[in-house]
C-alpha positions as CSV (number, residue, x, y, z in Angstrom):
1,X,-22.1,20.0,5.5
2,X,-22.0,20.3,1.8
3,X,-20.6,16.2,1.3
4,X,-19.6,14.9,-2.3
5,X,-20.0,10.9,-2.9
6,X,-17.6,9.9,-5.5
7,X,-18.8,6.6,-7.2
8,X,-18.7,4.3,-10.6
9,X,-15.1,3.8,-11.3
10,X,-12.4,2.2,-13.9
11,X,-12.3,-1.2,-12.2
12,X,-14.6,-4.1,-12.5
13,X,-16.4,-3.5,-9.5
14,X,-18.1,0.2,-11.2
15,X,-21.7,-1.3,-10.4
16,X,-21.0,-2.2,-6.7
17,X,-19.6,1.1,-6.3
18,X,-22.3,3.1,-7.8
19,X,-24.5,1.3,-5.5
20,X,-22.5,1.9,-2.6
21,X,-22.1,5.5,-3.5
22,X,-26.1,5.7,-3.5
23,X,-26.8,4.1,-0.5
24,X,-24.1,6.4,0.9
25,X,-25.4,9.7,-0.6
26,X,-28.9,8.5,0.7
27,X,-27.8,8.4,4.5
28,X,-25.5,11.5,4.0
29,X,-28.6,13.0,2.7
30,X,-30.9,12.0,5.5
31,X,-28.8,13.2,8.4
32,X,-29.1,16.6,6.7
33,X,-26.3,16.8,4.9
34,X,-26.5,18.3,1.0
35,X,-25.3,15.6,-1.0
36,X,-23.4,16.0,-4.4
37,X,-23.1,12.7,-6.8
38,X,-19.6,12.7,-8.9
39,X,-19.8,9.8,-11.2
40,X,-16.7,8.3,-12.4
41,X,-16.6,6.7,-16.3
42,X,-15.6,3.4,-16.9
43,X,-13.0,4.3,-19.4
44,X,-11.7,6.8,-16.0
45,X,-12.9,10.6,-16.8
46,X,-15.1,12.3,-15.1
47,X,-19.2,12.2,-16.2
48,X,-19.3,15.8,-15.2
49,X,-16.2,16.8,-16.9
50,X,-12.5,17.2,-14.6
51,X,-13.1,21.3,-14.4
52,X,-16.6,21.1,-12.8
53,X,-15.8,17.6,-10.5
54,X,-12.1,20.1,-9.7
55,X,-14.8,22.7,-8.7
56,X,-17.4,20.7,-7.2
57,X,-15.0,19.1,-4.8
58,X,-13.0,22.3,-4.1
59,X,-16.4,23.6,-2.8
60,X,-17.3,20.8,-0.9
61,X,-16.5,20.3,3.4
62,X,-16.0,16.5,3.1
63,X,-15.4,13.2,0.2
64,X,-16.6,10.3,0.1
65,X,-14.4,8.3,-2.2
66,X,-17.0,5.2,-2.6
67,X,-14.9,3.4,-5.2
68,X,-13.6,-0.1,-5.3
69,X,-10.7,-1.6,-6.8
70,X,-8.2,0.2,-9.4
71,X,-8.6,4.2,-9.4
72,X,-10.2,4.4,-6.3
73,X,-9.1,2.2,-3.3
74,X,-6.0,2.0,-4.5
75,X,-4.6,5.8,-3.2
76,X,-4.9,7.2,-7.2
77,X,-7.9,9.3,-6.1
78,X,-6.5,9.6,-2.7
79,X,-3.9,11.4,-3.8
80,X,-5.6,13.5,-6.2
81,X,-8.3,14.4,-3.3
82,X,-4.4,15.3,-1.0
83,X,-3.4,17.8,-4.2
84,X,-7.0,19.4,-3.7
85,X,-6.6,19.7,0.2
86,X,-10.2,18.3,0.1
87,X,-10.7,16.2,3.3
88,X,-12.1,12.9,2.8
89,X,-13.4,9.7,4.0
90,X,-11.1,6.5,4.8
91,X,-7.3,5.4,4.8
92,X,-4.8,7.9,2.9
93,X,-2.8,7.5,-0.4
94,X,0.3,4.9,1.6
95,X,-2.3,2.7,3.6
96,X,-4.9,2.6,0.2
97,X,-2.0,1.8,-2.1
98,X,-0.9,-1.2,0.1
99,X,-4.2,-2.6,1.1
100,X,-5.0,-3.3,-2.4
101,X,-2.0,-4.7,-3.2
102,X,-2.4,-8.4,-1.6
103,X,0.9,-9.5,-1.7
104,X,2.6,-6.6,-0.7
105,X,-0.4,-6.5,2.3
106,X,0.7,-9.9,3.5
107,X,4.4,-9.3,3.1
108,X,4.3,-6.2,5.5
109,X,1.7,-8.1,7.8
110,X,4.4,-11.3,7.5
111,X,6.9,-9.4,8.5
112,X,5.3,-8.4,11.7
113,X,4.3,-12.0,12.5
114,X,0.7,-11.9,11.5
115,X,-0.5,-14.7,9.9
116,X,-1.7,-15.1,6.3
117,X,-2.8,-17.2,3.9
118,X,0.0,-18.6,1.6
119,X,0.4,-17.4,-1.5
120,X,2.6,-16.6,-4.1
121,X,2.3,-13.5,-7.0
122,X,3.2,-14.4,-10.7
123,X,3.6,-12.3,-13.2
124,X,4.9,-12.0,-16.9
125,X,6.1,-15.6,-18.6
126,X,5.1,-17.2,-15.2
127,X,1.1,-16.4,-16.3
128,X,1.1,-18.7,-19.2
129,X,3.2,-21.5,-17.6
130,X,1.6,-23.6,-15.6
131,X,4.3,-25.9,-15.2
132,X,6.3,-23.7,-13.8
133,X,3.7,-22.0,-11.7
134,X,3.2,-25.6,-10.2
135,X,7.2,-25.7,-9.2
136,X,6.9,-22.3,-7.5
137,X,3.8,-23.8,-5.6
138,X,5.8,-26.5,-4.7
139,X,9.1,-24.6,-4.0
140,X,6.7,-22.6,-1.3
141,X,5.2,-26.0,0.1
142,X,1.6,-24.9,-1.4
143,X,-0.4,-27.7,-3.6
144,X,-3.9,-28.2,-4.9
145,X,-6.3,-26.7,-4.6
146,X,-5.5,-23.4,-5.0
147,X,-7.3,-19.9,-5.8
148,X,-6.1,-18.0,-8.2
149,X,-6.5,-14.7,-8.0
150,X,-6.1,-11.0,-9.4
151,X,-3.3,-9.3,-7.0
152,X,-5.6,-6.0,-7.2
153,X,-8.7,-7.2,-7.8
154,X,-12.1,-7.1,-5.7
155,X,-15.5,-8.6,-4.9
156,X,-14.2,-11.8,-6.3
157,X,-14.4,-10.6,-9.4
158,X,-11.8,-13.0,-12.2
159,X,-11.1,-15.3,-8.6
160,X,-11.2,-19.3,-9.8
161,X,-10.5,-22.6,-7.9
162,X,-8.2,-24.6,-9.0
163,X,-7.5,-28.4,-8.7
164,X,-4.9,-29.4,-10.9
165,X,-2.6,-28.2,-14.3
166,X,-5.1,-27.6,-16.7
167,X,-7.4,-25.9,-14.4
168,X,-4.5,-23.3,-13.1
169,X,-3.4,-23.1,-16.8
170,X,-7.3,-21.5,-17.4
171,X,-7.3,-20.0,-13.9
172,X,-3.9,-17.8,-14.8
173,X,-5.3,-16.8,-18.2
174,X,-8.9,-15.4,-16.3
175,X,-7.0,-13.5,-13.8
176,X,-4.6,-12.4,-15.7
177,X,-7.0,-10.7,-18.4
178,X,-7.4,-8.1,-14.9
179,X,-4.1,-7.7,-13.9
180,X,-0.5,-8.1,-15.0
181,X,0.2,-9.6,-11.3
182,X,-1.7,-12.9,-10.3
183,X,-1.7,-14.1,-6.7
184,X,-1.7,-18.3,-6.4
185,X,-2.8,-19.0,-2.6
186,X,-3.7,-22.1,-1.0
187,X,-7.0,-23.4,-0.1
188,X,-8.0,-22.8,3.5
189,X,-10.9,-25.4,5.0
190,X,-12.1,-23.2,7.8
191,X,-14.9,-20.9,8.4
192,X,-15.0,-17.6,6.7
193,X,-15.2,-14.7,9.1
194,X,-15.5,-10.9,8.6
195,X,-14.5,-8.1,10.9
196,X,-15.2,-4.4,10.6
197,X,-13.3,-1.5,11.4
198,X,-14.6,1.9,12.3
199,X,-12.9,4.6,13.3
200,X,-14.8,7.3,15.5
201,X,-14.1,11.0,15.9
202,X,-12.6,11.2,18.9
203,X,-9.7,8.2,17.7
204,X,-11.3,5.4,19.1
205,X,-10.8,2.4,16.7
206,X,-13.5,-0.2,17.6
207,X,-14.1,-3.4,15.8
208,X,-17.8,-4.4,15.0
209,X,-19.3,-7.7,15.7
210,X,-17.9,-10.8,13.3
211,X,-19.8,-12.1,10.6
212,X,-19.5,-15.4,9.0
213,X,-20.2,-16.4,5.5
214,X,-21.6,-19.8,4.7
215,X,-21.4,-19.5,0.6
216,X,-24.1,-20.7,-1.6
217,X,-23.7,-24.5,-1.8
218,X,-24.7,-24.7,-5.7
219,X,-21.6,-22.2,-5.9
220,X,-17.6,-23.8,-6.1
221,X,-16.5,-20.6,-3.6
222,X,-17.6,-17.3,-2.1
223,X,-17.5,-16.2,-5.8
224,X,-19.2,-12.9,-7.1
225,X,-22.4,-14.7,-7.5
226,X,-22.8,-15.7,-4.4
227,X,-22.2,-12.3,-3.2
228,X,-24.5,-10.5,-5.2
229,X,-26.8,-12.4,-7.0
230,X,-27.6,-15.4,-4.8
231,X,-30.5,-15.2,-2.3
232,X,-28.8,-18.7,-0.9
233,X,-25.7,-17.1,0.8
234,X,-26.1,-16.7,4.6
235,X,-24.2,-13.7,6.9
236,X,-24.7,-14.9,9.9
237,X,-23.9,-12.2,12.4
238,X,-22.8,-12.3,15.4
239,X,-21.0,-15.3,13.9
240,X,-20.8,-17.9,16.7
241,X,-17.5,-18.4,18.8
242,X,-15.8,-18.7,21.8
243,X,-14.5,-16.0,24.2
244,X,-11.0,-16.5,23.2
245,X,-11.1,-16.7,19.2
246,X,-13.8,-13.2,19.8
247,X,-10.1,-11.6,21.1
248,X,-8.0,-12.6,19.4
249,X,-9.7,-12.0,16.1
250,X,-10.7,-8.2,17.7
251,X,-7.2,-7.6,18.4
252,X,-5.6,-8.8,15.1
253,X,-8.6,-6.8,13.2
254,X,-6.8,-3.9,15.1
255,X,-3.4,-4.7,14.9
256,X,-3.6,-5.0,11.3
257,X,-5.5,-1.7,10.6
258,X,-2.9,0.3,12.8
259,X,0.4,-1.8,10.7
260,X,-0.8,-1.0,7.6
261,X,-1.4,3.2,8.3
262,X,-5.2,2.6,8.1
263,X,-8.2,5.3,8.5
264,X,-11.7,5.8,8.6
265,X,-13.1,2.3,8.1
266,X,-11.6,-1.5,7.1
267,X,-12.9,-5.0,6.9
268,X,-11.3,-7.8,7.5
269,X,-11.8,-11.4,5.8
270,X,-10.1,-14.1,7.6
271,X,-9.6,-17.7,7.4
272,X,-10.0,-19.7,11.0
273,X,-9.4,-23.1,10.6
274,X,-10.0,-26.1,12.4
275,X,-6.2,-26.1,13.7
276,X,-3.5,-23.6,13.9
277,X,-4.3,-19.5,13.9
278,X,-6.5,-17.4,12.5
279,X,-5.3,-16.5,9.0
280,X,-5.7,-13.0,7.4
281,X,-6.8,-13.3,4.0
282,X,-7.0,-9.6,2.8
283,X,-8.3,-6.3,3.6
284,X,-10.7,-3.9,2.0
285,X,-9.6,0.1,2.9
286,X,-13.4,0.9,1.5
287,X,-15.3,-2.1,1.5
288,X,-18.5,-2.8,-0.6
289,X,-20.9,0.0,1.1
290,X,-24.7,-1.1,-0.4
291,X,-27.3,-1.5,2.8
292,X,-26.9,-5.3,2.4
293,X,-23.1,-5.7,2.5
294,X,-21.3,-7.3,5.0
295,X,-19.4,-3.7,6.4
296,X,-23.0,-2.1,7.5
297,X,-24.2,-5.5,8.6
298,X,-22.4,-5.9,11.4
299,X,-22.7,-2.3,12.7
300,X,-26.2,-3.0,12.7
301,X,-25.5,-5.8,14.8
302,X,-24.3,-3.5,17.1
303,X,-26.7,-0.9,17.0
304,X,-25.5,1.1,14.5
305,X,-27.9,1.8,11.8
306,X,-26.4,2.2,8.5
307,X,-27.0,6.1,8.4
308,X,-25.1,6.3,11.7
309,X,-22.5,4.7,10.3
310,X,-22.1,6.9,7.3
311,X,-22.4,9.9,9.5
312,X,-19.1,8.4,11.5
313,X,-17.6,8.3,8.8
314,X,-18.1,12.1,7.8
315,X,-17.6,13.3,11.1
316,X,-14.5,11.3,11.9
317,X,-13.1,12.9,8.3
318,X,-14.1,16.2,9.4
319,X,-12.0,15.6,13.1
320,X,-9.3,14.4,11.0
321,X,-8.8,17.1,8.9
322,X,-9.0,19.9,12.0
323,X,-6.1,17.8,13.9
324,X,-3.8,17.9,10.6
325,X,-4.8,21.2,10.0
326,X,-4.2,22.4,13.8
């Protein structure tokens, strides 16, 4: 099939995604496929220009919208890929839209009695009082420490911890540099679990072994450098855990990916801690996609070779498309 990987981005997160749209384009390419790159600018155009990315897609069987963040898992490409009639890979304009929205993500998931890590958005005035921003933690039963947090953002990119006024007074003014909504949530001590999503041609939804994340020490958090620049963070998959907490993280992975309109692919990242339920802490409708992130890792775990997985991906596009069309 003639496949398009569309990578780079507005968002912070451009580098991640034009490494996941290479590693992508690589498998595509060695399962036969012929592989077309479409870069997307930093400042949002197109590096090939809009008329010859319009024609390039138009000609294409499938998309691979490889983007993370703002302008691309948020449904703005989605939607632009709908207005083409261009089948693609992953979860549609409604279900992209609200997974990268965290708040509105736990509100819906809330409202359907899955659990979630508090938190509470501020925006406007709110972002440069931290006084009152203390008072709304307080009002919502959440206190130090807290993370603080873009609402929209990814690959804890502008994420800080903080312990007390002055340090939520720099926190707000870091995050809110990225985005004009900053979520507050309180600190979980738990482990750090992962669960992928895949969705397979035939509508099977199947969840891939967990993975847990044990963070650099020298780091404060899972921050971006001990994602991507730290040979010190482990992924320890399959993470370690009884029969019972297996299920019922399985079945929430699930439950949440089918409540929220999802497609294609997911991961979840949840908190599980000593006492009470697992907590969901967000969800990522195109996850980070490079050979060593954490989506492909656990596939492997299960046999799934990362190629395999990227040729899932297309082919459960592909079904997708015939069934709407049909």
């Amino acid at each position: 099939m003639k496949v398009v990987v569309i990578s780079g981005g507005a968002s912070p997160e451009h580098e991640v995604s034009l490494k996941s749209g290479a590693g992508i384009a690589d498998a595509a390419a060695s399962k036969g496929h012929t592989v077309t790159p479409l870069v997307i600018e930093r400042d949002g155009s197109w590096a090939a220009g809009q008329q010859e990315a319009i024609r390039t897609l138009l000609d294409c069987d499938v998309a691979i919208p490889a983007l993370h963040g703002e302008g691309g898992e948020d449904g703005v490409l989605q939607g632009f890929l709908e207005t083409l009639k261009v089948p693609y890979v992953g979860s549609g304009v409604a279900a992209s839209a609200v997974g990268m929205d965290k708040q509105l993500t736990k509100a819906i998931l809330t409202a359907h009695g899955i659990p979630v890590t508090p938190g509470i958005v501020l925006r406007g005035a709110d972002l440069t009082d931290a006084e009152s921003a203390i008072q709304q933690l307080k009002a919502a039963g959440i206190g130090f420490p807290v993370f603080v947090k873009p609402n929209s953002g990814g690959s804890s990119i502008g994420v800080t911890r903080a312990t007390d006024l002055p340090s939520l007074a720099e926190a707000l003014s870091t995050a809110a540099a990225l985005d004009t909504h900053v979520l507050v949530e309180q600190e979980i001590v738990g482990r750090e679990i992962d669960l992928s999503v895949l969705e397979f041609p035939d509508g099977r939804v199947e969840v891939g072994p967990a993975l847990e994340i044990h963070a650099d020490p020298s780091q404060p958090f899972f921050n971006a450098t001990a994602k991507y620049d730290s040979t010190a963070t482990e992924f320890v998959v399959p993470a370690p855990m009884d029969a019972d907490l297996a299920n019922r993280l399985r079945s929430t992975a699930i439950e949440v990916f089918g409540t929220l309109g999802c497609a294609g692919l997911a991961r979840l990242d949840f908190f599980v801690p000593a006492d009470g339920p697992p907590l969901v802490n967000e969800i990522n409708t195109f996850p980070g996609f490079t050979p060593a992130s954490q989506f492909p890792r656990m596939w492997a775990a299960a046999g799934l070779s990362y190629a395999d997985v990227v040729e899932t991906l297309i082919e459960t596009a592909v079904a997708r498309n015939t069934k709407v069309r049909a």
